[in-house]
C-alpha positions in Angstrom: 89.9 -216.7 -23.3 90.2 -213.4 -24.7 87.1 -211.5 -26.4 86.0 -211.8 -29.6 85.2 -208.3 -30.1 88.1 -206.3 -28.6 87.8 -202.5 -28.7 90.1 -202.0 -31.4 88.2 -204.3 -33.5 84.9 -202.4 -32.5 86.6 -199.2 -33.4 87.8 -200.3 -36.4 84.5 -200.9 -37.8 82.5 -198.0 -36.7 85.2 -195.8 -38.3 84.5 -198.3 -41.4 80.8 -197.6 -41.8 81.3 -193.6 -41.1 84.1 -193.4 -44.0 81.4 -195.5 -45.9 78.7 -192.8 -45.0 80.8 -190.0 -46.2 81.8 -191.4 -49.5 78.0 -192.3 -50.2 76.8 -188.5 -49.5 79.2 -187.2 -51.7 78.9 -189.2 -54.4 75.2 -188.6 -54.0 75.5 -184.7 -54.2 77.6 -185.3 -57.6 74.5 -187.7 -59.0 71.9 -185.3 -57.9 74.0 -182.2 -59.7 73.3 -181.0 -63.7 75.8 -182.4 -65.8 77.4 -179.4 -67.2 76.3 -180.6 -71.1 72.6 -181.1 -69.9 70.6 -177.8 -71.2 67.9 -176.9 -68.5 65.2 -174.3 -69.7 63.0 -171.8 -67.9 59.8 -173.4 -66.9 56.7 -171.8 -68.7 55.4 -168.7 -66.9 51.6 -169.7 -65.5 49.1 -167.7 -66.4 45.6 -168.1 -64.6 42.9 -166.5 -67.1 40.6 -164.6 -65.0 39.7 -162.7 -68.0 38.7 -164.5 -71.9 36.4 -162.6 -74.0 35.7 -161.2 -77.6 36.7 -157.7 -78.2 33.3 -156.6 -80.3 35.8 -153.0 -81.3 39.2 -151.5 -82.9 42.2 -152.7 -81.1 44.8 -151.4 -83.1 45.9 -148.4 -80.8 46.8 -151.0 -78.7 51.1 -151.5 -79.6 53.6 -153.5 -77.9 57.4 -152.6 -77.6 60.3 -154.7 -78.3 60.4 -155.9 -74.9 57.0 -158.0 -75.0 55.2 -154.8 -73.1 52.3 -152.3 -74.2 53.9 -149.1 -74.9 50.4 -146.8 -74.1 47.7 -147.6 -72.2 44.8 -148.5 -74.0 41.3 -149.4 -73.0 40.1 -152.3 -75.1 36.0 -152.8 -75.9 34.7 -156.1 -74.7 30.8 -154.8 -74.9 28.4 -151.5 -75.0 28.7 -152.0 -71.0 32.3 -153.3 -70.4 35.9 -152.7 -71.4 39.3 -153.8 -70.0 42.3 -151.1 -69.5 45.6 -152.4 -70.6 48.6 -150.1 -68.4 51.5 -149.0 -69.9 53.8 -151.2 -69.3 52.2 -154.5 -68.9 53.8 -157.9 -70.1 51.9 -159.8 -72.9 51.8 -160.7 -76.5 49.3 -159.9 -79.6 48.4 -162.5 -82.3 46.0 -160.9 -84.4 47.1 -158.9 -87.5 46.6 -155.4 -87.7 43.9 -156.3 -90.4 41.9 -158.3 -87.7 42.4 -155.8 -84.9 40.9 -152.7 -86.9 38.1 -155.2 -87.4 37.5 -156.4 -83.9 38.1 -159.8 -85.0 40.4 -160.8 -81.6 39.9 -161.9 -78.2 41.4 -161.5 -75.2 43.0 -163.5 -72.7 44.2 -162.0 -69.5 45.8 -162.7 -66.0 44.1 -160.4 -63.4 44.8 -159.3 -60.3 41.6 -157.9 -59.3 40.2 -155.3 -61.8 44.4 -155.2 -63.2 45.7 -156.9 -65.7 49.0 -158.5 -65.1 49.1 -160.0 -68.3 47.0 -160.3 -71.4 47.5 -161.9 -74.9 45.1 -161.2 -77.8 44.4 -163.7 -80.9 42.6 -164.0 -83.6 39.2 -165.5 -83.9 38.5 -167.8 -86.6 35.3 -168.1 -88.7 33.7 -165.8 -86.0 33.4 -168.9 -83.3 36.8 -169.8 -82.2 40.1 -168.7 -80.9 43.1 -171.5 -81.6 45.3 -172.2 -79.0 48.3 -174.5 -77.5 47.6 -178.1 -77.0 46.6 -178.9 -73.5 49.5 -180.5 -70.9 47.5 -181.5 -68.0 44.4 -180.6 -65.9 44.8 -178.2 -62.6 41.8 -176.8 -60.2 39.5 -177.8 -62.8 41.4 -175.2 -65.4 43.2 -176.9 -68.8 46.9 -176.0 -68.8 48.2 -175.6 -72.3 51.9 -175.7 -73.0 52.3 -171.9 -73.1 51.4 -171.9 -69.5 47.7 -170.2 -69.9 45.1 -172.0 -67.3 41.8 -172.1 -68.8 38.2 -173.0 -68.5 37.2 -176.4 -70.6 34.4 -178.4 -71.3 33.5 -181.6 -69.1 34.1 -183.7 -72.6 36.5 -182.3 -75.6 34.8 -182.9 -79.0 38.2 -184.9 -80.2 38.6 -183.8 -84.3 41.1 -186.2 -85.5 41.8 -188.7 -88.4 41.5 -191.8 -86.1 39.2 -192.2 -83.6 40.5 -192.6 -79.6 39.0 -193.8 -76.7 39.2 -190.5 -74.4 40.8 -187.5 -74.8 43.9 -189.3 -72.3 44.3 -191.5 -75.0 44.4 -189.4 -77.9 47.4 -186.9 -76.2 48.9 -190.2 -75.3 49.4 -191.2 -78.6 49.7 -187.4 -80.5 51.4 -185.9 -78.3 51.5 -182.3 -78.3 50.2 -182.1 -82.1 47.4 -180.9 -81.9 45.9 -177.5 -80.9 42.7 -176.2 -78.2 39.4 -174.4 -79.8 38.3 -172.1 -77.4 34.9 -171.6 -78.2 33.4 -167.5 -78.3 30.1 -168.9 -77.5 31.2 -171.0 -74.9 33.9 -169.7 -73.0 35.6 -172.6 -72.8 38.0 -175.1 -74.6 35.3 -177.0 -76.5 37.4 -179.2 -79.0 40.8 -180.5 -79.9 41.9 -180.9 -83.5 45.1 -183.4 -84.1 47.8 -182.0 -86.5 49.1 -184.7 -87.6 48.2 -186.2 -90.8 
């Protein structure tokens, strides 16, 4: 009686299953690649604030360049006892009109790396208690990530200011979205509230 399973058999199927194995992982490669009409963005810059306080004097000398960096190095008032030098040369954005800068009505916000700043953005603080910020993504090493990438300090519970009322702060960006903005409170030093956008 002759074998059922002869060597050529055998070898057929082994040879079978590898052709199968090869087809699989190249077909795989080409699902895991972009499609060449998918658009893929840069993911937002983070920026860890070490550094959020009111400036309390004149920040006008303070100019950027066309490429999104101080053009001078300025040193920027926080108090009677403390300041914060900006280099020439250092990335970062201002918010605050000139108006508001001559009249110390901005704040800072700035990535240190130790006394250094790395990066910095100054905005304008409203009604002399708050700065308005970027709706908060996400929570990381107890910080608030907003969608422009700053990591800040927060309150254990966000006052939520919205038409309808919602069940936790989870269920309000569940159902908004991104509309709405963070109050980051001058007394505080914190985000305090969110305020929906939406109508």
């Amino acid at each position: 009686m002759r074998a059922l399973l002869s060597l050529r058999f055998v070898a057929a199927i082994v040879g079978l299953v590898l052709a199968f194995a090869v087809v699989r992982s190249v077909t795989a490669d080409d699902a895991a690649a972009p499609s060449p009409d998918v658009v893929t963005t840069d993911a937002v810059a983070p920026r860890v604030i070490n550094l959020a306080e009111r400036l309390d004097r004149d920040t006008s000398s303070l100019v950027m360049n066309d490429d999104g960096v101080a053009s001078m190095t300025a040193t920027l008032s926080i108090s009677d006892v403390r300041a914060v030098t900006i280099v020439e040369g250092t990335p970062g954005e201002i918010s605050c009109s000139l108006a508001q800068r001559r009249l110390g009505d901005c704040a800072i916000f700035a990535d240190l790396l130790g006394e250094a700043v790395v990066w910095f953005s100054l905005q304008p603080v409203v009604d002399d208690e708050y700065v308005v910020l970027p709706a908060v993504t996400s929570f990381e090493n107890d910080l608030a990530v907003l969608t422009n990438g700053m990591r800040l300090a927060h309150a254990e519970v966000f006052v939520r200011r919205c038409p309808e009322e919602f069940a936790s702060f989870t269920d309000m960006r569940d159902r908004v979205g991104s509309a709405f903005v963070s109050w980051w409170s001058v007394v505080d030093h914190e985000i305090t509230d969110v305020v929906c956008t939406t109508e």
